[in-house]
Steps between C-alpha positions, in 0.01 A plus 500: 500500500738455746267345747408262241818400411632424827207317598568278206850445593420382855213280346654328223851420688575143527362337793851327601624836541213621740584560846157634579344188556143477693526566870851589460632112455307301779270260395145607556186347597351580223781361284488194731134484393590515163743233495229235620225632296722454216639135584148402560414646126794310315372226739176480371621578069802343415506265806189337368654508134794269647202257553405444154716149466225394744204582260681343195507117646146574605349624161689247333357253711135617592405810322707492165528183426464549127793793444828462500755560751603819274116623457532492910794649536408782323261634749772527741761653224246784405437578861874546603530644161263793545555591899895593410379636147232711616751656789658796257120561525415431846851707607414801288129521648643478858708794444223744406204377712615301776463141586193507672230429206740268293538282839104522514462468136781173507350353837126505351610424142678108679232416748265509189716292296514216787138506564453514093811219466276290839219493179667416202480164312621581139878589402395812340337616871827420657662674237338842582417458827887349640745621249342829380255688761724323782832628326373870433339528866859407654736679331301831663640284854879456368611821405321804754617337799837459395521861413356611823759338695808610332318851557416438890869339510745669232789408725404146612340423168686180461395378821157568458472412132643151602230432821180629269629259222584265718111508554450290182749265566303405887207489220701263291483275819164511600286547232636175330456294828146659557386403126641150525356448812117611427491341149703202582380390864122660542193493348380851435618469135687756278197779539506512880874490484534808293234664729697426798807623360314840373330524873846485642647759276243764604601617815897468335415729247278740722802575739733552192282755358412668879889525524698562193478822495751795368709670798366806572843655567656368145480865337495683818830535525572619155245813513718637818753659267259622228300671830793684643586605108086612481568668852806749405373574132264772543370370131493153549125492553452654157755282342386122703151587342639501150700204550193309631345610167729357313504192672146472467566572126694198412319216461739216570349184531855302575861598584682249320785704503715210694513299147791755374738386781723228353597344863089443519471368137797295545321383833200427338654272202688305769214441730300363178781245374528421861098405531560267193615199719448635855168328529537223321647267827179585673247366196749181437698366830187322643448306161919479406447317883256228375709441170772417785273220669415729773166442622256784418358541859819607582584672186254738558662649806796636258294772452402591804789460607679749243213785572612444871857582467426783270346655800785501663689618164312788463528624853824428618683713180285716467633609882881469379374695182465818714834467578733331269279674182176379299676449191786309639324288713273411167818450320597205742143337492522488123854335517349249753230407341677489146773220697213291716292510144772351331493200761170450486527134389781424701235442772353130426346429865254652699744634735687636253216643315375651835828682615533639130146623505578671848814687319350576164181606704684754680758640232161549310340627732753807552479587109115540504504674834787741371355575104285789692745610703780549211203665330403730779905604541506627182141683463408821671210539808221558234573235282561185694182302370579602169848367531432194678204435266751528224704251641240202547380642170784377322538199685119379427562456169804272506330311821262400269672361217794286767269258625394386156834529382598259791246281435593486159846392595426281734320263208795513262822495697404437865540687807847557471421752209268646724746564816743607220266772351437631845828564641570608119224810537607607856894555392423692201234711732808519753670699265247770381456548875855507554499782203187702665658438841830688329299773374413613822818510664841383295617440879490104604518486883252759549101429578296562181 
C-alpha cells in the first residue's frame, strides 16, 4: 500500500512545484519539436477561425445573398463556440490516451470540412460543414497540444504556451490576406480557393501530428523513488501487484478532482466574465472604422493588424511570466486591457485606431496566452488537459453570447456602450483573478 501511496503523491503533486522536469531543465529536441508541431496546429485551427470576417463579406455578397448578416454570422459563432466548448472534452481525452489520434482524428475531421465547405451552395451545407464538422474537428487541435507542451516544458510553460498560441495569431495574418486575395483578385472561384487552402494545410497538419508527441521522460523521473522503495522491501513485489490490481479496478473515466479547489473555480469564473467583452474589439473595430468615414480598404487592415500584435503579446509575457509569475503577469494584462478598452472610442483616425489596435492587440494577447498557463500552475502533471480544458470550457460559453451582446449594443446606444461593456467585463474578471491569484499565495511580491 505503501508503494501505491507514494507513487500517488509524486504523481498528483502540482506541476509548479516539480523540480523533476524532462531532461533535468534543458530544453530538448524533442520538446523543440513539439513546440513547432504545435504552433503549426493552432496555426492551421484557430488561425483559420480568425479568418471568418473574410467569409462573411463574401457570403453576403456571392454565396448568401439571401440571409442575413446574423444567419452568417452564426456559422462563425457556432464554430468558435464548439472548439473552446468541446476542450473540457478534448483535455480530458488527452490525458488518458495521448494526443496522437485526437490530432489525427482533428487534422482529418478539418481537411474534410474545407473540401466539403469548397462544395457547398446552400446555408444549411455551410452550416454543418463550417460551423459544426469544422468546429468539432478543431477543438481535437486546440487543447492536446497545449497540454503536451506545458508537459515537455513545466518550467518554461509560459514561454512556450505564448509561441504555440502565438501560432494562431501569425494565422490571424495570413489566412485573412490569403482568402482576400484568391476570392477577391483571381479567378479560381470559392471551390478552388477552399481546395487550395485545404492542400496547404496538409503537410501543416502532418508535421503537427509526426511531432506532438508526449515526452518520454515525463513519468520517468517519478518511478525512481517508487523503484528504490520496490528495491529495499523484500515484499514490495507482492504488494506493487496488488496495487496494480486495484488500479486496474477503478474505472475512472475523468479526474475532475481540480473543480474542488476554490483558487481554480475562482479562476475559472474570472476567465469567463473576462471572455464576455475580450473579443468583441476584434468582430467590431473594422466596421466602428467605416462608421468613422474610414475607408474600408483600409479598415480591413485593423484586424490584421490586431492578430499581429497579439503575436507579439502572447510571446513576449509569456517569457516575463516565467519569471515575474503566471498569475501576476495575467493580472496586469487584464488591467491593460480593461483601461485601453475603455478608450476605445477615443481613437477617431486611422492612426489612432491603428496604434490602439497594436496595444489592445498585445494586452489581449497576454490574457489568452496566459489562461493555460494560470490553469496549468494550479493543476497537477496528470491533469493538465483536464484543467486547461476546463478553463476554455468556461470561457466558450460566455465567448459566445459577447459578440451578440455587442452587436446588440452597438444598434441601440452606439459604440461607446460597446467600449464601455468591454473594459466593464475585464475589471470585474481582474478581480476574481486577483482573488484566485490570493488563494495561492496571500504574499504580493512573490511569483505566482
Amino acid at each position: 500500500m505503501a508503494v501505491q501511496q507514494n507513487t500517488e503523491e509524486l504523481i498528483d503533486v502540482p506541476i509548479s512545484n516539480m523540480t523533476n522536469e524532462p531532461s533535468n531543465g534543458r530544453v530538448t529536441l524533442h520538446a523543440c519539436l513539439a513546440v513547432t508541431g504545435s504552433s503549426l496546429a493552432l496555426f492551421c485551427s484557430v488561425g483559420f477561425l480568425n479568418a471568418f470576417g473574410v467569409f462573411q463579406e463574401y457570403y453576403k455578397a456571392h454565396l448568401l445573398q439571401n440571409m442575413s448578416e446574423s444567419d452568417i454570422s452564426w456559422i462563425g459563432s457556432v464554430s468558435i463556440f464548439l472548439v473552446y466548448g468541446l476542450s473540457p472534452l478534448a483535455g480530458i481525452l488527452v490525458d488518458r490516451i495521448g494526443p496522437t489520434t485526437l490530432l489525427i482524428t482533428g487534422s482529418l475531421g478539418e481537411l474534410l470540412a474545407i473540401f466539403m465547405t469548397s462544395l457547398c451552395t446552400h446555408y444549411y451545407q455551410f452550416f454543418l460543414a463550417q460551423a459544426i464538422l469544422l468546429g468539432v474537428s478543431m477543438s481535437f487541435l486546440l487543447l492536446p497540444p497545449m497540454s503536451v507542451v506545458t508537459r515537455h516544458l513545466p518550467h518554461h510553460r509560459g514561454l512556450a504556451l505564448g509561441i504555440v498560441i502565438g501560432g494562431s495569431s501569425i494565422g490571424g495574418v495570413v489566412w485573412p490576406v490569403m482568402l482576400e486575395r484568391l476570392l477577391n483578385h483571381t479567378n479560381l472561384g470559392f471551390g478552388w480557393t477552399m481546395r487550395i487552402i485545404g492542400f496547404t494545410m496538409i503537410p501543416l497538419l502532418a508535421i503537427a501530428c509526426a511531432t506532438v508527441l508526449e515526452p518520454a521522460s515525463a513519468f520517468a523521473a517519478q518511478t525512481q523513488p517508487q523503484q528504490q522503495t520496490l528495491a529495499s522491501d523484500p515484499s514490495s513485489s507482492e504488494t506493487e501487484h496488488e496495487a496494480d490490481r486495484q488500479e486496474k479496478a477503478k474505472p475512472k473515466i475523468a479526474d475532475i478532482s481540480i473543480l474542488k479547489n476554490p483558487a481554480f473555480t475562482t479562476l475559472c469564473l474570472g476567465l469567463a466574465i473576462s471572455f464576455l467583452g475580450l473579443y468583441i474589439p476584434f468582430f467590431y473595430v473594422s466596421p466602428y472604422a467605416s462608421a468613422r468615414g474610414i475607408n474600408p480598404e483600409l479598415s480591413f487592415y485593423l484586424i490584421s493588424i490586431m492578430n499581429g500584435a497579439s503575436l507579439f503579446g502572447r510571446v513576449v509575457p509569456g517569457h516575463l511570466a516565467d519569471r515575474y509569475g503566471h498569475f501576476n503577469t495575467c493580472i496586469v494584462a487584464l488591467i491593460s486591457s480593461a483601461a485601453i478598452g475603455f478608450c476605445w472610442t477615443a481613437a477617431t483616425s486611422f492612426a489612432g485606431l491603428v496604434v490602439w489596435a497594436l496595444v489592445y492587440g498585445f494586452s489581449s494577447g497576454a490574457i489568452v496566452s496566459l489562461q493555460g498557463a494560470c490553469a496549468s500552475r494550479i493543476a497537477t502533471h496528470r491533469t493538465q488537459g483536464t484543467a486547461m480544458g476546463l478553463v476554455m470550457g468556461a470561457s466558450a460559453i460566455t465567448a459566445l453570447v459577447g459578440n451578440p451582446v455587442g452587436g446588440t449594443l452597438v444598434g441601440k446606444y452606439g459604440y461607446l456602450a460597446n467600449s464601455m461593456f468591454t473594459g466593464a467585463t475585464l475589471v470585474v474578471g481582474t478581480v476574481l483573478i486577483v482573488v484566485a491569484r490570493l488563494r495561492l499565495d496571500r504574499k504580493v511580491w512573490v511569483a505566482v
